[in-house]
N, C-alpha and C positions, 0 to 999 in steps of 0.2 A: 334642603333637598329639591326645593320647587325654583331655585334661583339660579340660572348658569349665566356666570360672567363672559364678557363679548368675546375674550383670547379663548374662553373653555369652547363656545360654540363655533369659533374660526378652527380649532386644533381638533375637534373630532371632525368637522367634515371635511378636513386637510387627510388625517388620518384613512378615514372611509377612501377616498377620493386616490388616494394612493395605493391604497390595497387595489380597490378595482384595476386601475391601469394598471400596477406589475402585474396582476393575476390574468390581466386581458390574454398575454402572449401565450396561453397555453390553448386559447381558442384556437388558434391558427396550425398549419400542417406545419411538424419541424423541419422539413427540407425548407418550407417558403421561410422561416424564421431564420435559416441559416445564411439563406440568402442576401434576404435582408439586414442580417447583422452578423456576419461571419466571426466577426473578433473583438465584439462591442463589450468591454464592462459589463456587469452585474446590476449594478449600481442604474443602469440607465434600464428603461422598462424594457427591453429586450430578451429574456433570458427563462427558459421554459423549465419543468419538471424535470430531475436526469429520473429515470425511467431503471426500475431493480433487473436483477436476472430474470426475477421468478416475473415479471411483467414485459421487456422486450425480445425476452431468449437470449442466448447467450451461452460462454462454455462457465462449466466447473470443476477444479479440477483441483485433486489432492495428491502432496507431493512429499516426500520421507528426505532429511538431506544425511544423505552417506557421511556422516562425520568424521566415521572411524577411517576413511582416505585421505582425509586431510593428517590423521595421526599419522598413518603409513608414511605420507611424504614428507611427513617432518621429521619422522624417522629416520626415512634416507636421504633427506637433504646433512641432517648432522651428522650420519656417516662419512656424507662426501666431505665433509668441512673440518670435521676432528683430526684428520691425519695431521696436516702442517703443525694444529697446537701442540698435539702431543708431542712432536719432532721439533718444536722449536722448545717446549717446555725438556724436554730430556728425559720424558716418561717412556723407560722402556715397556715392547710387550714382545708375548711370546707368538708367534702366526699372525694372520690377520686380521682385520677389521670385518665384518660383517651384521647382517642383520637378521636377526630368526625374532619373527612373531611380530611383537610390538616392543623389540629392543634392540639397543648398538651393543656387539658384542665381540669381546675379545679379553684376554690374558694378560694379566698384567705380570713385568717381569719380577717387579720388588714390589713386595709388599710395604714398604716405607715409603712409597710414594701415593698409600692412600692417601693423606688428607690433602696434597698439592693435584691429585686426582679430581677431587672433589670442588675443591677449590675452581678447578682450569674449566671443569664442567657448569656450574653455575655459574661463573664469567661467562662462556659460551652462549647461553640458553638459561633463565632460571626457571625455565617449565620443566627441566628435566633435571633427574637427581641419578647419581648412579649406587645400584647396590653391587657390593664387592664381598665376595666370597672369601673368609680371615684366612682360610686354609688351604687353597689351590689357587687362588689370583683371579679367578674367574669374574670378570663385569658387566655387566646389565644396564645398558645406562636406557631408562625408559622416564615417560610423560610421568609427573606426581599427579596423584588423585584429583587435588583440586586444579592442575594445569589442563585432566579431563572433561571436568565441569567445564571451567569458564571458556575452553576452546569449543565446548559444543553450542554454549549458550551465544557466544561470537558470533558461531558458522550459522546458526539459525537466524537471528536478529541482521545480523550482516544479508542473509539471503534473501529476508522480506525487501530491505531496501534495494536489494539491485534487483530483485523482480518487478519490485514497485517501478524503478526508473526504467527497465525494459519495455514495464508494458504501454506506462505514459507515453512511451515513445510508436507505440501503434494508432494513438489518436483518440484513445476511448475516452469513457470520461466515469468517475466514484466506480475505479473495480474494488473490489475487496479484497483485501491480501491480510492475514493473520496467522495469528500463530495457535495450531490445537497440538496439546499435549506436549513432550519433549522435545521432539526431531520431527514436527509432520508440520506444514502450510496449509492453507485453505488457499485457492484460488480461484474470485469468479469474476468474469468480467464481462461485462453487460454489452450485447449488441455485435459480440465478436463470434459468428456461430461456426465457425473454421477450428476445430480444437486442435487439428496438426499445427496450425500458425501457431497458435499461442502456445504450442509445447517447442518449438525448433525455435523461438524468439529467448523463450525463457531455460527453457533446457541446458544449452551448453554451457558449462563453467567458463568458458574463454579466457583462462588464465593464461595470458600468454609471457612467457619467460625466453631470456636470452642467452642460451649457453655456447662454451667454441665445441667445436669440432672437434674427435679426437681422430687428431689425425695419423699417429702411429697405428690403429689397431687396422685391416683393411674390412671391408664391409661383409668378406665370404665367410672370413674367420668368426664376427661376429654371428651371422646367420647359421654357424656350422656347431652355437651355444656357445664359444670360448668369448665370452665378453670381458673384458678386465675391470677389476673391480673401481668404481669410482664413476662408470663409463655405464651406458645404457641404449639398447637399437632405439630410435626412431623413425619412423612411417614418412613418408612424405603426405602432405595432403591431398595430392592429386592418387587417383586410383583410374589403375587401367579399364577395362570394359568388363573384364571378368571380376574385379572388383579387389583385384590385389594393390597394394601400392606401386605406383611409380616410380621409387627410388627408394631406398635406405641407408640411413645416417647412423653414426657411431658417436654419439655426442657423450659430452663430461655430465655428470649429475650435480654436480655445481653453480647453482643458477647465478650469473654473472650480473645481470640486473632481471627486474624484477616488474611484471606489468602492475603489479599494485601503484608503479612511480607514474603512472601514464594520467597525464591533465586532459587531455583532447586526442580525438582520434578522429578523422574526415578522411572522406572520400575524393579522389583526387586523378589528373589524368596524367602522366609522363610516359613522356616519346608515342603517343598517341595508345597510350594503353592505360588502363583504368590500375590503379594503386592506392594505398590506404597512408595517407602522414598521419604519424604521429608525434606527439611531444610531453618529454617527460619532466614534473619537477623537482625543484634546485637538485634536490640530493639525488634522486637518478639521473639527473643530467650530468652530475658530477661521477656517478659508477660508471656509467657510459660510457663518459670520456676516459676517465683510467682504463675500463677496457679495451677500447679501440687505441688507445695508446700505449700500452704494454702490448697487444696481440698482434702491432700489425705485420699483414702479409698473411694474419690463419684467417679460418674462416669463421664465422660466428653466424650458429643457428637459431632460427627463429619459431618458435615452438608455440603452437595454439592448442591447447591441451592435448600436450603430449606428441603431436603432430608438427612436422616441420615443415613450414610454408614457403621459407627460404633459408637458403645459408650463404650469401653473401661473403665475399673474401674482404677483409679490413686494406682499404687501400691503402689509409689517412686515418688520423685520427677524429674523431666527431667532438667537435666541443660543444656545439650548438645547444645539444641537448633535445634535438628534434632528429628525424629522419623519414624513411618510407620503406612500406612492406610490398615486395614487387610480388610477382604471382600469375597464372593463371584465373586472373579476375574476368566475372563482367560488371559490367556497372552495377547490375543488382548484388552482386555478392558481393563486392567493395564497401557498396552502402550497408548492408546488412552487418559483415566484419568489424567496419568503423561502429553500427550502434550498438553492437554488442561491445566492442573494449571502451568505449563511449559511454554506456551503462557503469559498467566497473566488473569486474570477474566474480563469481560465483565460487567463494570459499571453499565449497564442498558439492561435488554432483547431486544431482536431482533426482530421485526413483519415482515416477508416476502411479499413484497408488488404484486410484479411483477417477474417471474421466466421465464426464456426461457433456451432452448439448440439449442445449432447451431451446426449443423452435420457436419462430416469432410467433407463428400459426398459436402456440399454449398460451404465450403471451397477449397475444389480442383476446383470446377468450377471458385470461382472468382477469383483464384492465373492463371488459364489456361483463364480467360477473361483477366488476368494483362498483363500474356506473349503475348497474340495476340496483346493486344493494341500495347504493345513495340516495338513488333516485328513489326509491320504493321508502326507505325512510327518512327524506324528505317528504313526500308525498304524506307520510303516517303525521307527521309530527309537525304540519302544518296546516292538515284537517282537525288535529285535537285542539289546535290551542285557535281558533276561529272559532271554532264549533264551543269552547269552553270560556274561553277570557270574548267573545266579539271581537270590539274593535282591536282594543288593547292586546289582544292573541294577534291581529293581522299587524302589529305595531312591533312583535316579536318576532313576527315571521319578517320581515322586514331586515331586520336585525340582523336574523340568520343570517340571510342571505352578503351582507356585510362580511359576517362572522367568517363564513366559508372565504369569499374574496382576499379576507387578510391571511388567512391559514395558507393557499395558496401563493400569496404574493411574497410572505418570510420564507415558506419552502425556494420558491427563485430564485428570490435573490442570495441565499444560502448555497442553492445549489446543492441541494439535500438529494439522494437519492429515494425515490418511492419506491416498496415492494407492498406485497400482499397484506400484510400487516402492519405497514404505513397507512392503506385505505383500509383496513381494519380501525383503526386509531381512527381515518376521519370521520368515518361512520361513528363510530361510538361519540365522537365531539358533536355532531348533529343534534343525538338526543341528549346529551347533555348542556349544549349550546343555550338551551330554552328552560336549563332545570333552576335558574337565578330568578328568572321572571316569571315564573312559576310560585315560586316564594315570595315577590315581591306582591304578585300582582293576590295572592291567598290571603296576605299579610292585610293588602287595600282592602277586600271585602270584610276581613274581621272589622276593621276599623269602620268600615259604612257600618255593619252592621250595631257597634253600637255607637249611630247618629253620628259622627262627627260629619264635618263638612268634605266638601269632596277635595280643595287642597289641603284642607288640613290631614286627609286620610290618606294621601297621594305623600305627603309628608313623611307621616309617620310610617308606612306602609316602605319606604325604602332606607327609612334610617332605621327602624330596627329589624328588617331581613339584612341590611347588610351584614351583619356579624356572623350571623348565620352562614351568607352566601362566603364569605372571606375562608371561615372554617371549614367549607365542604370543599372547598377549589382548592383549598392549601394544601390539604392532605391528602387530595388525588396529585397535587402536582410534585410532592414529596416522593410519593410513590415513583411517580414519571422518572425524577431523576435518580432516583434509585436503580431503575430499571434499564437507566442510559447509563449508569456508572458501572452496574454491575453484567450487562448484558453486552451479547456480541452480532452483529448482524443484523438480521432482521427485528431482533427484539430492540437495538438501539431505532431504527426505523417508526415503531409501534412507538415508542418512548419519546422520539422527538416531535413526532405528530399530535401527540396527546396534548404533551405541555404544551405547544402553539395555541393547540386548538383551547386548551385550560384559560390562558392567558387569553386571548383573541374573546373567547364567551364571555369572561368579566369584563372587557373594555364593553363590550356591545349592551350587554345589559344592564352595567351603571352609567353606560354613557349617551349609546346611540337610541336604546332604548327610552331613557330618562328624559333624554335633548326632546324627543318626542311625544312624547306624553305631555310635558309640561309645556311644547309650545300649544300643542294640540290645547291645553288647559287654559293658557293666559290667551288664547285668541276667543273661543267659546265661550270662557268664563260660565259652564255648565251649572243646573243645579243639582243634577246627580249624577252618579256617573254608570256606564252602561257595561260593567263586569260582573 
């Protein structure tokens, strides 16, 4: 224990040496940091604390996703799509098709063509089953229980990722986006204190779908409630000044392709006006082009939820598999339109449950409550071990100071987010930082005490507290990870600062500590020692 080979003493002061410098960059103000390295790697010492809610301000905000809309429209999408099978399978019925509640419904004309019923239906769709009535012909064709579950648990998990890619796309950096309970998100994201931005980025489902035009029905008829069944009004996006729309469409409820097929969306200029390309893959490239090549000469409308932005008459056929959305743009709502179908559509709307903003003003205060604490128990706990161990306490404190440099420089380069109980955690690693060499150094004076020499007591004093000190760190860092595996948010914060700091204390005080004592030993070659 009194012996350190030349690589062991070139690899801790490498180690030291390098904590300090990545931890250096958090000295500096982060605009001059940005400057200085706008887009540099991790990896290079550049790279500062990402800073939590509850410490730079910031919004939060929780959000419900309307699942049961997604069932509604897949309801009446397989209204609109069941007719031709039924008419091509030769399933008569009695009246028409329509939808009450949460089912397709309609009269079957022979009862002998339940089972090829059943059959045409689960070819269609296997999320839906239809119940038929043995005695009137009556059919129900609705979502099965478990096509309930898995399309909620979908629309939920699908919503984090395209709000996650919405937000990435504002600039910020570690928001938090999760999942609480069934159908509700957590949303906070750090340094964005505008909470209308981050609800109008994240907000709109932007599902945009391509249907034609129905062009038999006229627009009065529709608005006068005679819609024909299969057929649906929609809005224009433009609205007049009293806030009506500008036009209204009669389109098919038939979605003819499908923004889910959409690869890339950019913003873009033609005939000197701002316009959105898009391009879809193989396989919507290929609906595409069937469509515009069976429909040409109609028109085909362009629908952003629910909203029609254009309807465009099929000149030609598109093979490409690309196009562009003309419109009443400006270059900002072009860009905007493009990052949100860019992002990918949101499965199911968004209900805003709960909305806060946390001011930078709360946040400076409790980053300057973080520093006091530290400060104040540093100050504690390297008055004790001076005042208690001498030299050998100033040889710890020493240490510390290491200790902290590395806990700071893995956070960087990690790229961890700090909140309130991230510097809870480092404060507790403080007084823990020195609770190794506390044992070690207890351990040296038993052994002065009975007479041994001073390396032989420096010896033994750190090989057998090590077992000790192994067991007490192991089981707090057991804990740690429990705490990261089974925790969410801030508790994973408190969790990954601990184990750092866990880890970071025993390098220091079997290492940095030891390297110093024992050189401090073989230079003086003492005959007693002063603890």
């Amino acid at each position: 224990m009194v012996y350190f080979a030349k690589w062991k003493v070139v690899l801790v002061l490498l180690v030291c040496a390098l904590g300090v410098i990545y931890a250096a960059p958090n000295l500096l103000d982060r605009e001059t940091m940005k400057e200085i390295a706008p887009e540099a790697s991790c990896w290079l010492p550049v790279c500062q604390l990402n800073l939590g809610l509850d410490l730079q301000g910031g919004t939060h905000l929780l959000a419900r996703v309307e699942y049961l809309e997604v069932v509604t429209k897949r309801i009446e999408s397989l209204e609109a799509s069941i007719r031709r099978p039924l008419r091509e399978a030769d399933i008569g019925r009695r009246g028409g098709i329509g939808v009450e509640g949460d089912a397709v419904v309609f009269i079957l004309r022979d009862l002998a063509d339940t089972d090829r019923l059943q059959d045409l239906v689960t070819e269609q769709d296997p999320s839906f089953a239809a119940d038929i009535d043995p005695t009137s012909g009556a059919v129900a064709i609705r979502f099965t229980p478990e096509a309930i579950t898995e399309l909620r648990g979908y629309a939920l998990s699908q919503s984090i990722e395209i709000i996650r890619k919405r937000i990435d796309e504002l600039g910020t950096t570690e928001p938090i986006i999760q999942r609480q309970g069934e159908d509700r998100i957590l949303i906070q994201v750090p340094g964005e204190g505008d909470s209308q931005r981050v609800k109008d980025t994240i907000g709109p489902t932007a599902q945009m779908t391509f249907h034609l035009v129905d062009e038999g029905t006229p627009v009065s008829q529709a608005l006068a409630g005679r819609v024909p069944p299969g057929s649906f009004l929609a809005p224009s996006i433009e609205v007049k000044a009293n806030g009506e729309p500008e036009e209204w469409f009669v389109v098919r409820k038939e979605v003819n392709v499908s923004g889910d097929s959409l690869v890339d969306a950019q913003p873009a200029v033609s005939e000197n006006q701002p316009v959105v390309s898009f391009r879809f893959d193989a396989a919507g490239a290929r609906r595409f082009a069937e469509t515009t090549r069976e429909n040409q000469g109609r028109r085909l409308a362009i629908l952003l939820d629910d909203k029609v932005i254009s309807a465009p008459n099929i000149r030609e056929p598109i093979l490409a598999g690309s196009g562009i959305i003309t419109g009443r743009f400006t270059f900002q709502s072009a860009n905007d339109l493009a990052l949100l179908l860019r992002a990918g559509a949101l499965p199911a709307p968004l209900t805003f449950l709960e909305e806060r903003t946390v001011g930078p003003s709360l946040g400076a205060d409790s980053i300057e409550a973080g520093k006091a604490a530290a400060l104040i128990g540093m100050v504690l706990v390297v008055a004790f071990m001076i005042a208690t161990y001498g030299m050998f306490g100033a040889m710890a404190v020493v240490a510390l100071f290491f200790n902290l440099a590395l806990i700071v420089a893995v956070l960087s380069v990690m790229q961890a987010t700090l909140t309130l109980p991230g510097i809870a955690g480092i404060v507790l690693t403080v007084g823990m930082a020195v609770d190794a060499n506390v044992l070690i150094f207890e351990r040296i004076r038993e052994e002065i005490a009975n007479r041994r020499s001073p390396i032989s007591a420096i010896d033994a004093g750190y090989g057998r507290a090590m077992t000790t000190i192994i067991d007490s760190n192991l089981t707090t860092l057991i804990a740690a990870v429990l705490l990261f595996a089974l925790g969410s948010g801030p508790i994973k914060g408190f969790a990954v600062t601990l184990g750092i700091g866990i880890l970071a204390s025993m390098f220091t005080a079997i290492m940095v500590t030891r390297l110093m004592v024992v050189t401090w030993l073989r230079r003086a070659r003492p005959k007693s020692i002063p603890i």
